[in-house]
N, C-alpha and C positions, 0 to 999 in steps of 0.2 A: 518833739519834732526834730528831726533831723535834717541840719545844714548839710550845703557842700560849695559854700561858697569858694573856698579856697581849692578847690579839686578841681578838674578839667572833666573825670570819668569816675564813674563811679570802680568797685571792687569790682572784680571779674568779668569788668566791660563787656568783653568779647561773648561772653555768656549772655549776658542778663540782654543783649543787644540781639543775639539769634534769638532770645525767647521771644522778645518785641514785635521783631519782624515775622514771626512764626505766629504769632497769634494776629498780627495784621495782616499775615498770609491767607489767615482763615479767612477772614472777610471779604479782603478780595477775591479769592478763588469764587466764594460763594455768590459773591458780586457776579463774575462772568460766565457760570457752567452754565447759565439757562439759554443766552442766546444760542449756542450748536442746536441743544433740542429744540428752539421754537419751533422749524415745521414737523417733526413728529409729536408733540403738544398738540399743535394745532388740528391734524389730521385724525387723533386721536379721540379729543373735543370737540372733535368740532369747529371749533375756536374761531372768532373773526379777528381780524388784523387789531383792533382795539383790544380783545382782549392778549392776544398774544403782548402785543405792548404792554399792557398794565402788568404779565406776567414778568415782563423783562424787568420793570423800574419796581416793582415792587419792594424787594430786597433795599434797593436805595433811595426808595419812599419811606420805606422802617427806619433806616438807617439816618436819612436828613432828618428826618423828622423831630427823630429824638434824640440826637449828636449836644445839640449847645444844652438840654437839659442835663442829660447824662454828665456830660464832661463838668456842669457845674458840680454834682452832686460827685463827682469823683475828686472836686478839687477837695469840695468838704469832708466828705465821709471816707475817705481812703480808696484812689487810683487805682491798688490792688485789687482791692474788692469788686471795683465793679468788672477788674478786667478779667477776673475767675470766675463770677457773675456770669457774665457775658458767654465766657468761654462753657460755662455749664448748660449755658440753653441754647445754646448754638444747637448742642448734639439732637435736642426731640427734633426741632425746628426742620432741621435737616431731615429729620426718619420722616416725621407727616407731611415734608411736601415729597420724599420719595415713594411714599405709596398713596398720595393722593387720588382718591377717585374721582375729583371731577376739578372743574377752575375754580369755583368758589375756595374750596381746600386748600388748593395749591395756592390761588393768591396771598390767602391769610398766612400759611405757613411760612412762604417767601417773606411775609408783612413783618411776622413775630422772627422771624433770624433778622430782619434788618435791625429790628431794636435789640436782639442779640447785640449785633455788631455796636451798636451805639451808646451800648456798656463797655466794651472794650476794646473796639479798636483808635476811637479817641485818647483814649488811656495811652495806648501804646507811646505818639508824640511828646502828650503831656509830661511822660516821663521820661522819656530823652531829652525832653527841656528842661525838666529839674535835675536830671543825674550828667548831665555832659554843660559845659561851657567851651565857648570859644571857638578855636578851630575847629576842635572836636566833637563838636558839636555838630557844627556845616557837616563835618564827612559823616557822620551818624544820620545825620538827617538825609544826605543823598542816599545813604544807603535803602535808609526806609523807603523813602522815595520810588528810589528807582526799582527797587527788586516789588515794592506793593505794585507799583505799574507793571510789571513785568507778571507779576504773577495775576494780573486781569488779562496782560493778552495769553497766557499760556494755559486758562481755563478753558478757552475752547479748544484748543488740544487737547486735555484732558477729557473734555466732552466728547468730544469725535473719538477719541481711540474708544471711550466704555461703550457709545452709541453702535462700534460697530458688532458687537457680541450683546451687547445689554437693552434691555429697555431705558424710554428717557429717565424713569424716575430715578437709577443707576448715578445721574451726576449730580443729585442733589444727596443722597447717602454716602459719597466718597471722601467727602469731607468730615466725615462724622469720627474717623479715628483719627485723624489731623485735630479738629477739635480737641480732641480728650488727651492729646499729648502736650498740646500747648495749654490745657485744663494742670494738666500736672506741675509741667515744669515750672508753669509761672506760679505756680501757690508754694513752688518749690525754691525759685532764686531768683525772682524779682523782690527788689527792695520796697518793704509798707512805709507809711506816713512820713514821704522826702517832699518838704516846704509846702507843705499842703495850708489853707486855710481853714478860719475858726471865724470865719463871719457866714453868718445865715444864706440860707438857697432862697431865690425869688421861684418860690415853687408856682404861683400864678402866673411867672410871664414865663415860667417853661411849658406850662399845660398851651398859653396863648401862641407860643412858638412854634410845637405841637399841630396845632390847630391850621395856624396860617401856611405853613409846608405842605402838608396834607391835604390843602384845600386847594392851593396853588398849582402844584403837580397834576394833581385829577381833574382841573379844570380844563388842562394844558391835553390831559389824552382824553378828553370825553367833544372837545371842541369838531373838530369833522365827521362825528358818530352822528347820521341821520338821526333828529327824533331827539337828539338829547342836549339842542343847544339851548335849553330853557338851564338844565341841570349844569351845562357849563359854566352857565352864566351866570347862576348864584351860587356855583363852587369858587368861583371868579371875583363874585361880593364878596364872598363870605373871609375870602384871600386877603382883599385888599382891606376890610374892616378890622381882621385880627392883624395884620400887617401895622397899622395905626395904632390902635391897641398895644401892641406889644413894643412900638417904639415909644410914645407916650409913659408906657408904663416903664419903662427901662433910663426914661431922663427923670425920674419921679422918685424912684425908689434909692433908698441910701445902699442897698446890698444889688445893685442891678445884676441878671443874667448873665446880657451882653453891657458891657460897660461903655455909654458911646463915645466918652473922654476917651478912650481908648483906640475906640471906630474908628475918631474921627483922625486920626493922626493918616498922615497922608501916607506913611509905607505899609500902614496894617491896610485900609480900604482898599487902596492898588491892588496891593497884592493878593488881597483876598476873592476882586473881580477876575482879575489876571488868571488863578488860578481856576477857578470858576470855569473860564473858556476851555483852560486846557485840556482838563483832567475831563472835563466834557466831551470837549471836539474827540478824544480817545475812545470814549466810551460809546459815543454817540455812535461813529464810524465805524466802530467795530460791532456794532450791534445791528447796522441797516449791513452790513458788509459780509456775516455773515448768512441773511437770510440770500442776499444778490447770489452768494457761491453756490448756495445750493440749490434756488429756484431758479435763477440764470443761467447760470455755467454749468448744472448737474454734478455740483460737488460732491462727495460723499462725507459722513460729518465727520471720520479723520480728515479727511484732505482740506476742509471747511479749516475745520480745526488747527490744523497744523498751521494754514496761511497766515498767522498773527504771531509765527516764532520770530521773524525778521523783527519784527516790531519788540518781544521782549528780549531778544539779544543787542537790539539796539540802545535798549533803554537803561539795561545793565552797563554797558559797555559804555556810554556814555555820562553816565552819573558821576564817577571820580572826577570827569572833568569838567564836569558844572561844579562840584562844590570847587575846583582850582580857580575857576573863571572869577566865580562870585566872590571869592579871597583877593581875586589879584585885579580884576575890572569892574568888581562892583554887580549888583542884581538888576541895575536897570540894559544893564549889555546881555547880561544871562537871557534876562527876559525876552529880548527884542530878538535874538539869536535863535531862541527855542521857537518862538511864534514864525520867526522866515520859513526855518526848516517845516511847520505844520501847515504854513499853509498852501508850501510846496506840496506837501503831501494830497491837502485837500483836492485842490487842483488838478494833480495827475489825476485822480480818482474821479474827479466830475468829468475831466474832459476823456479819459479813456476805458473806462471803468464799463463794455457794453459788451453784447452777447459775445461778441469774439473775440475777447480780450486775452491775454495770455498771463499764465501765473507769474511770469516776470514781471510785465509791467506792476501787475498786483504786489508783488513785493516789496518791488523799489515804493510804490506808497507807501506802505506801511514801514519799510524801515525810513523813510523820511519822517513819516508822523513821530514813529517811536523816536530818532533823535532830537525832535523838537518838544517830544513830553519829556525828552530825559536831562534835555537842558532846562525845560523852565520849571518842571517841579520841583525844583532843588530850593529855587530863589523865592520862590512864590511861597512855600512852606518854613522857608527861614525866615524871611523877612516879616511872617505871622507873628512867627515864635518870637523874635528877637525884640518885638516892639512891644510887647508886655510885659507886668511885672510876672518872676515863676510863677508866684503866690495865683496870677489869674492861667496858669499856663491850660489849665482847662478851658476856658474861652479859646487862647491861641490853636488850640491843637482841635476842640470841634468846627472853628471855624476853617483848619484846614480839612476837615475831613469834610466840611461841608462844600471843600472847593470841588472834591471828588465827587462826593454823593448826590449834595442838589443839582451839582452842575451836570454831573451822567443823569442825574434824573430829568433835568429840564429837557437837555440836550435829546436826552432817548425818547423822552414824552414828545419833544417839540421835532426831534426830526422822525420818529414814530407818526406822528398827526398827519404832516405831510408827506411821508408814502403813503397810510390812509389813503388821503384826500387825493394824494395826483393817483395812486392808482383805479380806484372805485370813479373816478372823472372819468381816468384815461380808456377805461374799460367801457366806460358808459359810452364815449363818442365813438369808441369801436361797434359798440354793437348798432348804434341808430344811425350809421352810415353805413350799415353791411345792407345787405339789398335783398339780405333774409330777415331784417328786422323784424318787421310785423310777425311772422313765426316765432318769434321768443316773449313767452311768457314772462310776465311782471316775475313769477317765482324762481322764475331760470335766471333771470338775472341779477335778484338777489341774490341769489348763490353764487353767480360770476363776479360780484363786486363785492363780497365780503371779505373774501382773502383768497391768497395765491393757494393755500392746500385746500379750498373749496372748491377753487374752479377744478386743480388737479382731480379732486374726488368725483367729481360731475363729468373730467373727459373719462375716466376709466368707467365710467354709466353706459358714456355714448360710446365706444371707439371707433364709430365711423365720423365723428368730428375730432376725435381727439387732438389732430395735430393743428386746427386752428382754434380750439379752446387755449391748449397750450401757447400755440404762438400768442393766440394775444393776452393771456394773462402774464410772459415775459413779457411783451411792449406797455404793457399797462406797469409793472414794478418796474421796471427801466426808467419811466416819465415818472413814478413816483420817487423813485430813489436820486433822478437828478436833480427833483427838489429839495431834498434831504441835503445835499452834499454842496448844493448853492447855500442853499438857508447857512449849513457850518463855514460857508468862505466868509460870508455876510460878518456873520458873528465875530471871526478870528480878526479879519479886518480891525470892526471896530476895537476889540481887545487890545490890537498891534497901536493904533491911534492913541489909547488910553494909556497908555505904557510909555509909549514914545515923549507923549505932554504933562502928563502928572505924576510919574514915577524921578525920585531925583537920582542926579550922577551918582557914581561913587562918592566922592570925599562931599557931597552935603548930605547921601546916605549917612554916612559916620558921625555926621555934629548930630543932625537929627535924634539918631539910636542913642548918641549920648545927652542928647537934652529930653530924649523920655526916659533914660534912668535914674536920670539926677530928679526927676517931677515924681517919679515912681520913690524913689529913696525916700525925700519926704513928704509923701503922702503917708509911706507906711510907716512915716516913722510918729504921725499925728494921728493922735485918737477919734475915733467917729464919735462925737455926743449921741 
């Protein structure tokens, strides 16, 4: 095993730290090319506004799902490994959801690159956390931070420019020789077996971990689907039973998964919510945000695309100076700083975000949003890392990637449900206050309230209605989407509360972080009977 105690950075830093980023680049990218194409997916399939959701969070249903398993089994069996692993099955993952022939396909393909990603791009932190210390560490970690943020808002640019020459299945193969370069270099000069552990995997509370993500999520997008609230409901049991389960089983076991001694420390839990909302409200936003530009505004999916550049130049640009903040005022100012700026952004968005809105206002959101992801993922992801021992740096580093993944999944599930829901309402009391009601069949308007490229498809049927099909399937996403965008103020709020009362200052941040290392020193320094 190899130490680095005495080190700040590993050899060829600056290398082995672009390869980190490059193979967490994979994930994320792959994380965001699918919302540009949701409505030609949809149009294609068919698709109802549920399934286009489930296509979106897919990727980061794979991905939460199997994060805290993965990352345990990378603490044990070698980081590397799983992160060429990962990096090697990225690449089919990517070819069968690009020539998928129908949703089933493409969900599952989406499903298996998430668990791709949950081989390796956990890895990536884990081992910033074992090869950097210190300062150097903070700027390392922003980096990751900011530039993995940056490269989820710059996938739908990516989407958009292939979208306008390519078919959709074009942005899920563009990633496939990005994969296979970051496949090389990291089997090529990242460093194997740095302070890894030699204590056994709780391989039954990662299956039960498994379980209760996967059942949690799918409850969350199945809940406003006519017809299947029996299936939410016991996707929703079955959530909260292995949820118990797996906590139960994690204060029981001598080699736990998640460690709740660990949990329970007040800078890991914080921060672990904290981030949760962030990396969420981004995801979330940018994924109702893109379907608005194109069904609302008659974006083109470059121009879709391009609108979330503001957001990744700000996120870059802003990163050096969260990890300075967090050095010099502490993570609980970082945090409180990042959350003002997002929920500025929120806001602009709910209150102006409507059929005649102009790309300007749309931008100023979004670079708002992005300087408040770019100040709080710095703090939210150190303060993971910092409060563990390395030895569990795979715990710290899935539970930050679960800040990203569960929280884009809940966030896109849970503000996915309510466009659903306010649009299929909003459509509904359109039609049964038109004064042509009685003339629309039960079947016409199943098709008008499944989704916005449904009704589309149904005015290009009629076009002597087209232009009030159209209008009101915009005022039906309109009312649905400003529930989407209320629900994330709601959320950031409380996040802003949480941070404010239970995250501590600076300098009792510092005794804290040194009374879990001094508890961590001897722990590992006493043998487990």
């Amino acid at each position: 095993m190899t130490t680095l105690d005495r080190h700040t950075a590993p050899a060829r830093a600056g290398l082995v730290l672009f390869v980190l980023i490059l193979v967490a680049s994979v994930a994320n990218l792959n994380l965001a090319v699918a919302n540009v194409a949701l409505p030609e997916i949809g149009r294609d399939f068919d698709a109802s506004q549920t399934q286009l959701n489930l296509i979106a969070v897919a990727y980061s249903l794979g991905l939460a799902g199997s994060v805290l398993y993965l990352g345990a089994l990378g603490d044990r069996y070698g980081r590397k490994l799983l992160l060429v692993l990962g990096m090697g099955l990225s690449i089919p993952a990517c070819v069968i959801a690009g020539f998928a022939p129908n949703f089933e396909i493409l969900f599952g393909a989406r499903l298996l690159g998430g668990v791709a990603a949950g081989m390796a791009y956990p890895t990536t932190l884990a081992l910033i956390t074992a090869l950097w210390a210190g300062a150097s560490r903070t700027k390392a970690i922003a980096l990751w931070s900011a530039l993995g943020g940056a490269m989820s808002a710059l996938g739908p640019l990516l989407s958009g420019a292939l979208l306008e020459k390519f078919e959709w299945g074009s942005v899920f193969l563009v990633t496939s020789p990005l994969a296979l370069l970051a496949l090389v270099l990291a089997a090529a000069f990242v460093p194997g077996h740095v302070n890894e552990t030699t204590d056994p995997v709780d391989n039954l509370g990662g299956i039960v971990s498994v379980v209760f993500i996967a059942a949690l999520v799918l409850s969350i997008n199945f809940a406003p689907v006519d017809g299947m609230g029996a299936v939410a409901l016991g996707l929703g049991v079955i959530a909260l039973a292995a949820g118990a389960v797996f906590l139960l089983r994690q204060s029981r076991t001598s080699f736990p998964l998640f460690d709740l001694k660990i949990a329970r420390r007040r800078i890991f839990w914080v921060a672990a919510l904290a981030g949760i909302i962030v990396f969420g409200s981004l995801m979330g936003v940018i994924f109702v945000g893109q379907q608005f530009l194109q069904n609302v505004l008659g974006y083109s999916t470059l121009a879709a695309g391009a609108s979330t550049l503001p957001a990744a130049a700000a996120m870059v640009l802003v990163a050096p100076q969260s990890a300075k903040l967090v050095e010099r005022r502490g993570s609980r100012f970082t945090l409180l700083l990042g959350y003002l700026f997002i929920l500025l952004g929120l806001v602009m968005a709910w209150l102006t975000w409507k059929e005649d809105v102009s790309y300007a206002v749309v931008a100023i959101s979004y670079v708002l949003l992005g300087i408040g992801v770019g100040l709080a993922g710095t703090p939210a992801s150190r303060s993971l890392t910092g409060s563990v021992p390395v030895a569990r740096a795979g715990m710290a580093s899935g539970t930050a990637d679960l800040q990203r993944d569960l929280g884009g999944a809940i966030m896109q599930s849970t503000l996915g449900a309510l466009l659903t829901a306010g649009y299929a309402a909003s459509l509904a009391s359109q039609i049964s206050s038109s004064p042509d009601a009685s003339s629309i069949s039960a079947e016409t308007q199943s098709i008008l309230t499944k989704s916005f490229s449904s009704a589309t498809d149904l005015a290009s049927s009629y076009p002597q209605y087209a232009d009030q099909i159209i209008g009101a399937a915009k005022q039906a996403f309109l009312d649905g989407d400003q529930m989407s965008y209320a629900a994330a103020i709601i959320v950031v709020l409380v996040g802003t509360v949480l941070v404010f009362f239970a995250f501590p200052g600076r300098e009792e941040e510092k005794k804290l972080l040194a009374q879990y290392h001094s508890i961590d020193a001897v722990r590992s320094a006493t043998p487990i009977d």
